[in-house]
N, C-alpha and C positions, 0 to 999 in steps of 0.2 A: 368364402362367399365373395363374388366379385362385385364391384363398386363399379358406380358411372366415373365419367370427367367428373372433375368439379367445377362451377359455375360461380366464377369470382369477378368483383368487379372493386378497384381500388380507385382511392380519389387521395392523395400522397403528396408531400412537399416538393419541391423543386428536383425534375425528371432524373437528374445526372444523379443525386442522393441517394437513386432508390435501387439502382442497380448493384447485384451480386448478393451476397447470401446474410440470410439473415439467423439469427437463434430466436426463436418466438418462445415464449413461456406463460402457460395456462393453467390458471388458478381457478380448482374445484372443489370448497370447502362439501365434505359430506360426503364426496364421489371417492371411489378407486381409481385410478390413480388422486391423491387430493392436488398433485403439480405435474404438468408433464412438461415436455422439451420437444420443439419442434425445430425441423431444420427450412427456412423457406426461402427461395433463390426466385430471384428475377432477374429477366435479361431486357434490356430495352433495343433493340433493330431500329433507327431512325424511329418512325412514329407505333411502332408495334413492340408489346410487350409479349414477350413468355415468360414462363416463371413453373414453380412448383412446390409441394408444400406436402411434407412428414414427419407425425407426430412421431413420438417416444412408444407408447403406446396404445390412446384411442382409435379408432379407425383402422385397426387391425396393423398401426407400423407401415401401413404401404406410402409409398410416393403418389401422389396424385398431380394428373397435368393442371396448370391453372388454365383457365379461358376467358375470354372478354376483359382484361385488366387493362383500365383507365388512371389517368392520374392526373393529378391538381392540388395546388395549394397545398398546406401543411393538413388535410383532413384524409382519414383512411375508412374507408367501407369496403367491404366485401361479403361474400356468401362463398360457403361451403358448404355444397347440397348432393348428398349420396341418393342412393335407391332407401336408405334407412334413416337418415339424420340430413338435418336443416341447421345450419349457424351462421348466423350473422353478424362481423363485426364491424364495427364501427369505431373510431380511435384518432390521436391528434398525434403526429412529430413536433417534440418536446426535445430539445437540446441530444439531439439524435438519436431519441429515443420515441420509438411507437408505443403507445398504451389506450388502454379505451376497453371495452366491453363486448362480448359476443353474448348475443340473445340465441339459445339454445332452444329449439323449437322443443315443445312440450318439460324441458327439464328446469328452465330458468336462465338466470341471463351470472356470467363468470367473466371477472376481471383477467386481461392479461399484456400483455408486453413485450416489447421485440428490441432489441437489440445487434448491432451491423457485428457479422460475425470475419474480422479481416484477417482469416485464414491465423492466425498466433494459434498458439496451444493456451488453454485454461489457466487460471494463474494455480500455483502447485498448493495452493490451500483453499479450502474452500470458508469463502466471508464469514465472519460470527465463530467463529470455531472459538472454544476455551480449552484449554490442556491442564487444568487444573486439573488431578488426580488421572492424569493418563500419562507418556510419555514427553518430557518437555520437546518444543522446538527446534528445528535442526537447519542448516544451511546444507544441502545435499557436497556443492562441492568443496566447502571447508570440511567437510568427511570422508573426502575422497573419492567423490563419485562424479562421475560423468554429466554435469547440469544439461548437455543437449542431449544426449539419451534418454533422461528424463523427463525431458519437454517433447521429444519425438513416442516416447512411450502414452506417456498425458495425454497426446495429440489424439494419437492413436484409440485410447481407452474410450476418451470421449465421441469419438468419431463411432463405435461399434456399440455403442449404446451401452456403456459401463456405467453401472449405479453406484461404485464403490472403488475407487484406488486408493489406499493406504501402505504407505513405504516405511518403514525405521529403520535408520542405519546408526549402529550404535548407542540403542538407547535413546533416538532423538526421532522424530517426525519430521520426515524430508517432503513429503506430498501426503496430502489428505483432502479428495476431493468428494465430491456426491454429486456434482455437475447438477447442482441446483435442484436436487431432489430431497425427499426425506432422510435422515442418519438413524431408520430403525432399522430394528431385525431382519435380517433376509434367509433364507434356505440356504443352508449349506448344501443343499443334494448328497453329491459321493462325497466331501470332505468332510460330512460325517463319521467317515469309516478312519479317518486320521482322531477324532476325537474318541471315538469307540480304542482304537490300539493305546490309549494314555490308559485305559482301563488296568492293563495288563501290569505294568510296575508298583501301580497301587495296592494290588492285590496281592502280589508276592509280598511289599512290604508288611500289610496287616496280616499278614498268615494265613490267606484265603486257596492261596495257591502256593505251591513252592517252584522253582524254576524248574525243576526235572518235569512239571506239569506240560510243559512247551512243546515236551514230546511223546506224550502220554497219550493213547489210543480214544479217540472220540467215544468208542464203548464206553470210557472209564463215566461219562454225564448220561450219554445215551446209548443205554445198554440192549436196543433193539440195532445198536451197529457195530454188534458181535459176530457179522455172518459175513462170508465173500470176502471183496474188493472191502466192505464198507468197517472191517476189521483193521485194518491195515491205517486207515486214515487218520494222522494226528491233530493235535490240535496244530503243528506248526506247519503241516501242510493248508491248514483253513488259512493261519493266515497269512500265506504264502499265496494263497490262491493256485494251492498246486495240489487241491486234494481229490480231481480225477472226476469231481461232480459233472455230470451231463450239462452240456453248452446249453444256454439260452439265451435266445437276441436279445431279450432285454428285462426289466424287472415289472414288466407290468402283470404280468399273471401273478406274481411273487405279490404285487400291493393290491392285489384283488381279492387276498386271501383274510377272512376271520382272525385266524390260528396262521400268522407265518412261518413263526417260530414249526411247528407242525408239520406245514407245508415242507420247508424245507427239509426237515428228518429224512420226511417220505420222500426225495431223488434219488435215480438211482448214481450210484458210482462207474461211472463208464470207462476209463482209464486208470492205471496202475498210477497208485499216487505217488506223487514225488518224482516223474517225470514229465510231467508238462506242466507250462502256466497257462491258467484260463481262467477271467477277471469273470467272479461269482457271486453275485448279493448273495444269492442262499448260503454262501458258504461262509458272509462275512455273518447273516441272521444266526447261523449256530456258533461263532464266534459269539454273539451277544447272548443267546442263549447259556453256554457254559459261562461267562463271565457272574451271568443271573444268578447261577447256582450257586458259585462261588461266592459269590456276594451274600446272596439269600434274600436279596432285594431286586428290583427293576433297575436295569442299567441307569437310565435319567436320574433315579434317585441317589443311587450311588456314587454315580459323577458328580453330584449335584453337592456331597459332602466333601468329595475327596480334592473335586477341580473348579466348579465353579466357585461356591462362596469364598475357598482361598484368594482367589484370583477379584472377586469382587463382580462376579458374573450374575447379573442380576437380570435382566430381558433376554429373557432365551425363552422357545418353546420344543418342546422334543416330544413326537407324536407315538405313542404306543398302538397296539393292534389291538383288535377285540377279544385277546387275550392276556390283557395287559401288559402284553412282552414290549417292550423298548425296540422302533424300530435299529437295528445297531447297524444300518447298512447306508441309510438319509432320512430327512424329514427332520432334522433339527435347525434352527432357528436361533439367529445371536446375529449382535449387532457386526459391525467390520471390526471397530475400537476392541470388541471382546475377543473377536478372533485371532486380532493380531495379536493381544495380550498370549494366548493360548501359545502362540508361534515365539513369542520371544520367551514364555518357559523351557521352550526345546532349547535356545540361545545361550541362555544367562547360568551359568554354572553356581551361581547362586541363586537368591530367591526371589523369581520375578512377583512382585505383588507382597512379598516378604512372609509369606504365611505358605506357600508352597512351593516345591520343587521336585522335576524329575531327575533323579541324581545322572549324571555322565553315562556309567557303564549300561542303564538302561537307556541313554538315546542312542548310543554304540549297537547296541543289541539290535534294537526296533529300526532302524536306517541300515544296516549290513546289508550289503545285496546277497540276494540267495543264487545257489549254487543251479538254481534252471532258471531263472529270469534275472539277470542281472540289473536291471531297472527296477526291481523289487524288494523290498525289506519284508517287515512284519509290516503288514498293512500299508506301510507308507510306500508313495514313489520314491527312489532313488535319482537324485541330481548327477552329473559329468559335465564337467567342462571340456568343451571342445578336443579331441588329442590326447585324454589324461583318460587313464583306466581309472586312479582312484577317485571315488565320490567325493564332490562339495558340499550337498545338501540333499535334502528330503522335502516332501509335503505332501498334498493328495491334490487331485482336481475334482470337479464334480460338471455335472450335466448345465448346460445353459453359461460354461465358460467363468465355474466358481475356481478358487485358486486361494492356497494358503502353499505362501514355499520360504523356506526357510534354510537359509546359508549360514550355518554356524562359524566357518571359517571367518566370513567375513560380517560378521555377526550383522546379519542383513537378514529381514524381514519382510516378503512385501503381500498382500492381501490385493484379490480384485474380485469383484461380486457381483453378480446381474440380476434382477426379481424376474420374478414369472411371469408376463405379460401377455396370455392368452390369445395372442397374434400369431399371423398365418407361419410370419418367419423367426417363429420359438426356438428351433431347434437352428436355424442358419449357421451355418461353420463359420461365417463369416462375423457373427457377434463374439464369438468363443474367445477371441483374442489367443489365439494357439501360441502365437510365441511367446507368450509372458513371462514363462518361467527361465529362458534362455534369455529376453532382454532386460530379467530384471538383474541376471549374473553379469551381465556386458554393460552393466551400470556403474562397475567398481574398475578402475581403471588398474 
């Protein structure tokens, strides 16, 4: 939906003060988002002001021009009026800080705050943090890593609208930000399907499965896939993503379904399996579905004994279908602190959380690259370092530029997380932070 200008008019502390960018922050007890982060720039031309002004999330994330901006004295007023919404702030420059109140036409009137944004990167923790019962504190380059990589990474995160940067190197906390946001739950998306493949060493160990299972005929669960091409399909081609299932652009017919679990059965096999890769929710849905079997429970519930409580994994939500199947493909929910936790189990050759552990030869197993996609394990992506055929690390990504990756070598950890902000540029490649998983390797010198 397109927006007018906005129609803004400032009355501001002394002229030279108020030029270049600022970080605005708005507090909406009761609303969704309840804080957002705005970025708002002005320029002053001799007696002519431009400027412009975008939020985090309200008003759909766009930039809007500002217009009419006056200035005076240490007092601030303006209006920001759309085709759909009216706000009015008003506010005082206080020791170089803006604060004051915007009257929200029909909604109520919300406290907020601005701050001169002088181009630095974020400071690498975010205020108030306690590490009480999480990983202690870390100096990134008394452990060996790169401190302006780090701050160009930070810069970076904050700049594309990252909700969550969390780094550990070594068992310590090198950066922990939330750039002024909430520290709850967020969607994993696709790094779901990294939590779904932890399924698999658990179950060999309780005796659910035995490892010869890895390569056992998907008939062996579902035995309507006795016939054709759909005979041939193993379970190590599902999670391989190399089991021939028919392409689809994306997973939305997939989560429009009752019965996923179902849905999925029913695709057909278009390809000889174990010749090509082709990234498949349906194929990772019947991976959750046989795990079910195996279990004799709903994946979330299962996980919920074998990985979460271990670990101390307490705020999570994991969304099932209307057939109670566990979606095994996304839609889980957990904080950043709980994910990283998750990622330093893959790390720590003992027992991260001291109640659980995945032994070695099954993180060897599940990171191998397979023999048609070499960026591919058992569910996980496989990491390379620039030049090197052999892998450094594994992790998964997910939709909206989620990221769990994890460097055993150099027992490094880093987490980065975005919320779903129902704005026009949800999907922008440019929030995704596509390099992350490469600058968080180029962090270790």
């Amino acid at each position: 939906m397109s927006l007018s200008f906005l129609l803004c008019s400032f009355v501001l502390g002394p002229l030279a003060d108020m030029d270049g960018r600022w970080r605005l922050k708005l507090e909406r007890q009761g609303w969704h988002p309840a804080t957002d982060q705005a970025s708002l720039v002005l320029t002053r031309t001799g007696k002519e002001w431009q400027g412009s002004l975008r939020f985090g999330v309200i008003l759909y994330a766009r930039e809007h021009p500002l217009q009419d901006i006056t200035v005076s004295n240490d007092r601030v007023e303006f209006r920001l009026h759309t085709e759909e919404f009216d706000l009015r702030f008003d506010g005082t420059l206080k020791d170089a800080t803006l604060e004051g109140n915007v009257a929200w036409k029909d909604l109520g009137k919300f406290p907020w705050t601005a701050i001169r944004d002088d181009g630095k990167p974020p400071q690498r923790f975010e205020s108030k943090l306690s590490f009480a019962g999480f990983f202690p504190k870390g100096r990134a380059e008394d452990l060996g890593l790169d401190g302006a990589a780090l701050d160009s990474l930070l810069r970076d995160a904050f700049e594309n609208d990252t909700d969550a940067l969390l780094i550990v190197k070594d068992g310590r906390v090198v950066c922990e930000q939330y750039f002024g946001g909430p520290r709850t739950a967020i969607h994993l998306m696709s790094v779901t399907k990294l939590v779904t493949a932890l399924a698999l060493p658990f179950l060999v160990e309780d005796g659910s499965l035995d490892l010869e299972s890895i390569d056992e005929p998907v008939s062996t669960w579902f035995p309507d896939w006795d016939q054709g091409l759909k005979a041939k399909v193993t379970l190590r081609h599902l999670l391989q993503h190399a089991s021939g299932l028919e392409k689809r652009p994306s997973a939305l017919e997939l989560n429009r379904q009752d019965d996923r679990l179902e849905f999925a059965r029913g695709r057909a096999v278009e390809a000889e399996p174990g010749t090509r890769h082709f990234y498949s929710n349906e194929g990772i849905m019947l991976v959750g579905g046989i795990f079910e079997a195996a279990a004799g429970v709903p994946l979330d519930e299962y996980l919920k004994k074998k990985l979460f409580e271990p670990l101390d994994i307490k705020d999570w939500e994991w969304n099932r279908d209307l057939a109670n199947h566990t979606v095994a493909y996304a839609e889980l929910a957990m904080t950043p602190r709980d994910l990283t936790r998750i990622g330093w189990l893959l790390v720590d050759e003992e027992r991260a959380g001291k109640r659980q552990r995945v032994a070695p030869e099954w993180i060897e197993r599940l990171s191998t690259p397979s023999s048609i996609e070499k960026g591919r394990g058992l569910i996980l992506d496989v990491y390379y370092q620039e030049g090197e055929d052999e892998s450094v690390g594994f992790g998964h990504t997910g939709w909206l530029g989620q990221y769990l990756a994890v460097y055993p070598r150099w027992k490094l950890v880093g987490v980065r997380m975005r919320r779903f902000k129902n704005e026009a540029e949800t999907g922008n490649a440019a929030f995704e932070l596509g390099s992350f998983v490469q600058r968080l390797a180029h962090l270790v010198k």
